[in-house]
N, C-alpha and C positions, 0 to 999 in steps of 0.2 A: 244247113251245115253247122251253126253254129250252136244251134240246139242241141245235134249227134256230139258237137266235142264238148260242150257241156256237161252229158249226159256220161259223156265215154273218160273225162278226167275223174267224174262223180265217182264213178264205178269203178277205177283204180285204187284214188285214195282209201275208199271203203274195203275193197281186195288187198290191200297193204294191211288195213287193222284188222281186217277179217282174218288173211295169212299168218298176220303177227300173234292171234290170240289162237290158233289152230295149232301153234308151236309151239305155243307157252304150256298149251295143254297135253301136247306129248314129252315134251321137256322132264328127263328123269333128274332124278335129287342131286347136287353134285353133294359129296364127302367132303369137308373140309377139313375135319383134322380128326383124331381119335385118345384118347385120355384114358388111362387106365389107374383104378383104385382100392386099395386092399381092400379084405372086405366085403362084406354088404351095406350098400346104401340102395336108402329110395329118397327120390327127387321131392321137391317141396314146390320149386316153379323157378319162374323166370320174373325179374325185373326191369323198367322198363327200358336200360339200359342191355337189356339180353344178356345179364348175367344168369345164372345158371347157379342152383342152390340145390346141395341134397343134404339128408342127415345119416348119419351112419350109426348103426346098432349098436357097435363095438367102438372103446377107447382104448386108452391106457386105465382108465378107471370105469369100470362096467356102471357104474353107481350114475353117469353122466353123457353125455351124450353129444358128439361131436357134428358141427355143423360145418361142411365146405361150398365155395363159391368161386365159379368157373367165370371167368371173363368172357367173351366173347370170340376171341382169339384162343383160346387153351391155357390161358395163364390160370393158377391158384392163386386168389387174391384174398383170401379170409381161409381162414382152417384155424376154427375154434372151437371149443367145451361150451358149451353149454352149462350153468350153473344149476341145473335144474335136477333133479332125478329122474332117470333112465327111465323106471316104470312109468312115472307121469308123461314124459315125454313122449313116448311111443306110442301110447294110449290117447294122446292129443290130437287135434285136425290142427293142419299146419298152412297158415296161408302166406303170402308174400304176396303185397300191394303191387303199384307203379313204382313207386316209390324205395323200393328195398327195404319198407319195414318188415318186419314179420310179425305176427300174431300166433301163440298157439292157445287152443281152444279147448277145454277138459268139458265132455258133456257127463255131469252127474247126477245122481238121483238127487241132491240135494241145490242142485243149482250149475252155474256157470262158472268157470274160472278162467279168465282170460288174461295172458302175458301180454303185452306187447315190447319186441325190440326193433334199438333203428335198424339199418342199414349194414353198420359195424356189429352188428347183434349186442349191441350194450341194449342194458334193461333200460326201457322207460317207464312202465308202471304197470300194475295189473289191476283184477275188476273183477268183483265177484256179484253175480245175478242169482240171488237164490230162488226157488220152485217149493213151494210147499204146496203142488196139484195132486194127486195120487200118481198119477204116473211118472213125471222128471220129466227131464231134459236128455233122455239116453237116445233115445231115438229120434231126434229132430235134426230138420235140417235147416242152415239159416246162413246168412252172408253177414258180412262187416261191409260196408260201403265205404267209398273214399272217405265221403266226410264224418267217419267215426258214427253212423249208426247203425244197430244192429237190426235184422229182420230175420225172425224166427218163427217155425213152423212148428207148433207145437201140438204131438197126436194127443188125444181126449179117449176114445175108446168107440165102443159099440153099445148102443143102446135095442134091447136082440128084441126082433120082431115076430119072429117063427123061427123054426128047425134049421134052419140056412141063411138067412137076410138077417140083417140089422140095422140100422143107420149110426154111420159114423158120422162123427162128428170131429172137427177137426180145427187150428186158431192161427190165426195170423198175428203177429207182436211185431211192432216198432219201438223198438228203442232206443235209448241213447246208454254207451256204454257202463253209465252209473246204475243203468235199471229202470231207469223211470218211464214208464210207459207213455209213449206218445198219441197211438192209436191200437184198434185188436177189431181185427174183420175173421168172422165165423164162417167156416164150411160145410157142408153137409153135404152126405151120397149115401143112397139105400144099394148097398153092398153086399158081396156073402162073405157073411163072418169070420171065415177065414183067410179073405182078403186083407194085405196092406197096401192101396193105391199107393203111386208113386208118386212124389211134390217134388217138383225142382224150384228154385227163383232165380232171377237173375235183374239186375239192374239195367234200365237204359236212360237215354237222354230226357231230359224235357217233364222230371218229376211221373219219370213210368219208372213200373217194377210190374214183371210177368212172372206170373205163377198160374205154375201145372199143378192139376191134381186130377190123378186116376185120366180120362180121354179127355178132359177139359184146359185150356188154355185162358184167363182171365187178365184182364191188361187192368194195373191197377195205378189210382193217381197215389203216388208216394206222399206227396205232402198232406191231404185229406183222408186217404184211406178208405179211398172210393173207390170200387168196381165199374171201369169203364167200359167192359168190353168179353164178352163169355165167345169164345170158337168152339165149336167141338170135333172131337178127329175119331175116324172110326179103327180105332186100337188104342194100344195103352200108351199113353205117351213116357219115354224112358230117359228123355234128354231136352234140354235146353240151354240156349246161350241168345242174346241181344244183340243186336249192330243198331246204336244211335234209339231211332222211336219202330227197330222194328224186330222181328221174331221168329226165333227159328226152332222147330222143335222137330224130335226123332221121336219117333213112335210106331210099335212093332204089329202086325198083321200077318194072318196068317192064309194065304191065298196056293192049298197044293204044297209049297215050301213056306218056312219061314220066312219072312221079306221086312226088311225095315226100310222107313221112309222117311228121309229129310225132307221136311218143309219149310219154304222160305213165307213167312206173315206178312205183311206189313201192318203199319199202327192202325190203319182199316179195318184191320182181318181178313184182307182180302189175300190169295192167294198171289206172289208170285212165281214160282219156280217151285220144284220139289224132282228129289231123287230115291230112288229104290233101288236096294242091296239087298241080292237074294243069298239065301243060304246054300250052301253046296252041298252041306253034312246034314242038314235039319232044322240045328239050332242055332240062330245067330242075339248073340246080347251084345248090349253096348255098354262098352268098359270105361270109355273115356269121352269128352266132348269141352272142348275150348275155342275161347275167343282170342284172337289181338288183333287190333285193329281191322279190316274187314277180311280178315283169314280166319275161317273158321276149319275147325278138324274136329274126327271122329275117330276113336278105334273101337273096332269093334272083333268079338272072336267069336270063329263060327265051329261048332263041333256036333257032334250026333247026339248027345244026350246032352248036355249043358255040361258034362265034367269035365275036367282039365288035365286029367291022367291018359285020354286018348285022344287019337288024330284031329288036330285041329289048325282052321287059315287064323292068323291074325291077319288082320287089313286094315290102314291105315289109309284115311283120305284127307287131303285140305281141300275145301272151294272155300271159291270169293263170296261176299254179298252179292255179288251176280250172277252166282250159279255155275260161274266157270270151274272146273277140277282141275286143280294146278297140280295135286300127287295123288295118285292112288299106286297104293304098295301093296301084296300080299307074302306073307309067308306060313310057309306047309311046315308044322311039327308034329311028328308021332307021338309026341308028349307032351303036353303044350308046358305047366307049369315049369319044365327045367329050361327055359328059353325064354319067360317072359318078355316083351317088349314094353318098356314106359315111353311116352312120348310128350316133350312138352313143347307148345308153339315160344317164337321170339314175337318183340313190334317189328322185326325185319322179317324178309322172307327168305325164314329157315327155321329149323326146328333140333331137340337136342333128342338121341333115344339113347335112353341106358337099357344093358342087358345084364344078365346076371347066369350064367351056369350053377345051376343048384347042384348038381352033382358034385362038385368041388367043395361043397359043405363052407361051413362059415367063417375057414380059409381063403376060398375063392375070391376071385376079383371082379370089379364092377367095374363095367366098361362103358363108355360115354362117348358117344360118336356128333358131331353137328354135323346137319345138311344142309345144303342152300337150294330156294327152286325160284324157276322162273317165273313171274307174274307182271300184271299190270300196275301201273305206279297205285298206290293208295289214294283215291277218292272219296272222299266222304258223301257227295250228290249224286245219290243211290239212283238218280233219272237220268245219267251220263248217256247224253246221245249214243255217242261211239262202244261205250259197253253195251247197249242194250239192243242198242238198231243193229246194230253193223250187217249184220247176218242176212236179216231181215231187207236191209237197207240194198245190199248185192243183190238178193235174186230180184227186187225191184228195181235196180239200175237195170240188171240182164235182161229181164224180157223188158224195158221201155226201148234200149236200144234194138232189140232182135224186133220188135213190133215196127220199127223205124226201118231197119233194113229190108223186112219182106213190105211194107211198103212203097219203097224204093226200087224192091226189084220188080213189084207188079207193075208200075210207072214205067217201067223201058219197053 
C-alpha cells in the first residue's frame, strides 16, 4: 500500500508539471499594448532592459536619421537624430548589445567602418578595418561580441575546376575592434560555381563560437581558433542561434513539399530535439531567427514561388531550449509585401512586431504592438529533471501503478 501511494503522489505531481507545460503550450500571445508612428521605421532590436529600438527613414532633415526607443510599458524614452548621414545610415547593419549600446556597421569595398553609441545614443568612437583583398568586405558576414571582438566571415572566391564545380574557398577573422588580427581559420567546399553557401555565426558560452557553412555546422574554440567539432545535416543550413555550450540550427530539405527543420545540438553534436515546418504554397524561407535567454524564434514565409507580390503564410514560432512551442502564429496575405511582419524577442517572455501598410506610401504609419506568452521560468540546466522527463516520467508512473492494480486484482 505504501508503495501504490508513492507511486500515485509520484504521478500527480508529474501530471501537475506535465498539465502545466500542455497549457503553456496552447497559451495564445496576450496584447499588451499598441503604439502607433508616423512614417516608416524598421526595428534595430531590443535591450536587455526590453526596450524596444527602431530607426526611421524620414526626419525633419532627410540628410539624418532619426532613432526611437520604446520602454517596455509603451512609454517613448529617446527620439533622437542621429548625427550621421541618411545614406550611410541606411546602408549600415544596425546592432544593439545587452547593454543599450548600438553599433552601426558600413560593409565596404575598402574596409569596415564601425560607430559605436551608448545607450543615450551619444557617440563613443568609431573604427575603421580596412581590406585590401580583391573582393571587400560587402558581402560578409560577422558579429561584434560583448567583450568588443569582432568575427568576420570573409568570401575569397572560386578557384573553377571544370564547366560546373570549383572550390571555394572561404576565411574566418578575429578581431579586435582596432583590426589587429588575433586568429584566421580557412574553409573550403567543392561547389557549383554558381553557388553561394550560406555562413551564419553565432557566440556561446565557455570560449565556443559555431559556424555554419553551406550543410556543415563546426564548433569552434574562440580563444585558440580551433575546430572542435564538424556535424553535417542533410540540407542547406539557413539559420543559427546558441543557448550556453549548445546549437541550434534551421536548415531546408526538400521531401515532396518544401519542409524546414529545427535542430536542437548539443556541445557533443549529439542530437536533442528537432522540429519540421512544412510548406503549404511550395516555398518556405527563413526570414528571421533569434535568441534571448532560452527563447528562441523563427519567422519564416511560405509562398509558391519565393515572390512576395503573391499569396503567402507568414509564421512565427518561439520554443524553449527544450523543445517546448510556447507561440506559434500564422498569417494568410494575398500580397505578402504590403503587410510585412518584423518580430523582435524581449529577456522577458514577450516579444514586439511592427507592421507597416505599404499602400499608404511613405505617409503611412508604423505600428508596434507587444505580446506577452506563457512559459516555464528561465533555466539555464538544460538537464532539468521536470522539463525533460516529465512526459516521460507520467506514462512510467501510469503503467507501474496499473501493473500494481491488475496485480492486485489477479490476488482476490
Amino acid at each position: 500500500m505504501k508503495k501504490f501511494s508513492f507511486l500515485f503522489i509520484l504521478s500527480i505531481l508529474v501530471l501537475v508539471s506535465s498539465y502545466n507545460q500542455v497549457l503553456l503550450v496552447l497559451s495564445s500571445p496576450n496584447l499588451e499594448w499598441v503604439a502607433k508612428q508616423e512614417g516608416i521605421s524598421y526595428p534595430i532590436g531590443t535591450d536587455y532592459n526590453d526596450n524596444y529600438l527602431l530607426y526611421s527613414l524620414g526626419s525633419d532633415d532627410w540628410s539624418k536619421t532619426r532613432i526611437t526607443k520604446y520602454s517596455s510599458n509603451s512609454q517613448i524614452i529617446l527620439n533622437k537624430t542621429v548625427d550621421i548621414g541618411y545614406a550611410f545610415f541606411h546602408a549600415t547593419t544596425k546592432i544593439v548589445n545587452q547593454g543599450g549600446n548600438i553599433y552601426l556597421v558600413d560593409l565596404g569595398t575598402e574596409g569596415l567602418q564601425i560607430f559605436k553609441f551608448d545607450n543615450n545614443i551619444s557617440y563613443i568612437a568609431s573604427y575603421f578595418i580596412s581590406d585590401n583583398s580583391t573582393f571587400g568586405f560587402l558581402s560578409c558576414e560577422f558579429i561584434i561580441s560583448d567583450d568588443g571582438f569582432l568575427y568576420l566571415f570573409h568570401k575569397q572566391g572560386y578557384d573553377i575546376l571544370n564547366a560546373t564545380h570549383g572550390k571555394k574557398t572561404d576565411d574566418l577573422y578575429k578581431m579586435n575592434l582596432d583590426g589587429e588580427l588575433i586568429w584566421s581559420l580557412t574553409f573550403e567546399e567543392i561547389l557549383p560555381i554558381w553557388i553561394e553557401p550560406p555562413f551564419r555565426l553565432s557566440e556561446g558560452l565557455d570560449d565556443l563560437l559555431y559556424l555554419t557553412y553551406d550543410n556543415k555546422l563546426h564548433k569552434i574554440n574562440s580563444e585558440k581558433g580551433e575546430i572542435l567539432l564538424t556535424v553535417e545535416f542533410e540540407g542547406t543550413i539557413e539559420g543559427l542561434v546558441t543557448f550556453e555550450t549548445d546549437a541550434c540550427v534551421i536548415y531546408k530539405s526538400s521531401e515532396g513539399k518544401q519542409i524546414m527543420t529545427v535542430k536542437y545540438i548539443n556541445k557533443r553534436g549529439k542530437e536533442i530535439w528537432d522540429k519540421r515546418i512544412e510548406s503549404e504554397f511550395g516555398d518556405i524561407a527563413l526570414r528571421k531567427t533569434e535568441i534571448r535567454n532560452d527563447k528562441i524564434s523563427y519567422n519564416f514565409l511560405d509562398t509558391e514561388d519565393g515572390s512576395i507580390t503573391g499569396k503567402a503564410n507568414e509564421i512565427f514560432i518561439i520554443i524553449n531550449s527544450q523543445g517546448l512551442t510556447l507561440v506559434n502564429e500564422t498569417w494568410y496575405s494575398d500580397v505578402y509585401f504590403l503587410h510585412k511582419r518584423y518580430f523582435s524577442l524581449t529577456y522577458s517572455n514577450s516579444y514586439y512586431m511592427k507592421t507597416y501598410n505599404a499602400t499608404e506610401g511613405i505617409e503611412g504609419t508604423t505600428i508596434i504592438s507587444k505580446f506577452s506568452y506563457a512559459a516555464p521560468p528561465y533555466n539555464t540546466d538544460s538537464n532539468s529533471f521536470i522539463t525533460t522527463g516529465s512526459i516521460g516520467l507520467l506514462i512510467l508512473s501510469y503503467a507501474l501503478i496499473s501493473s500494481i492494480k491488475r496485480k492486485g486484482n489477479y490476488g482476490r
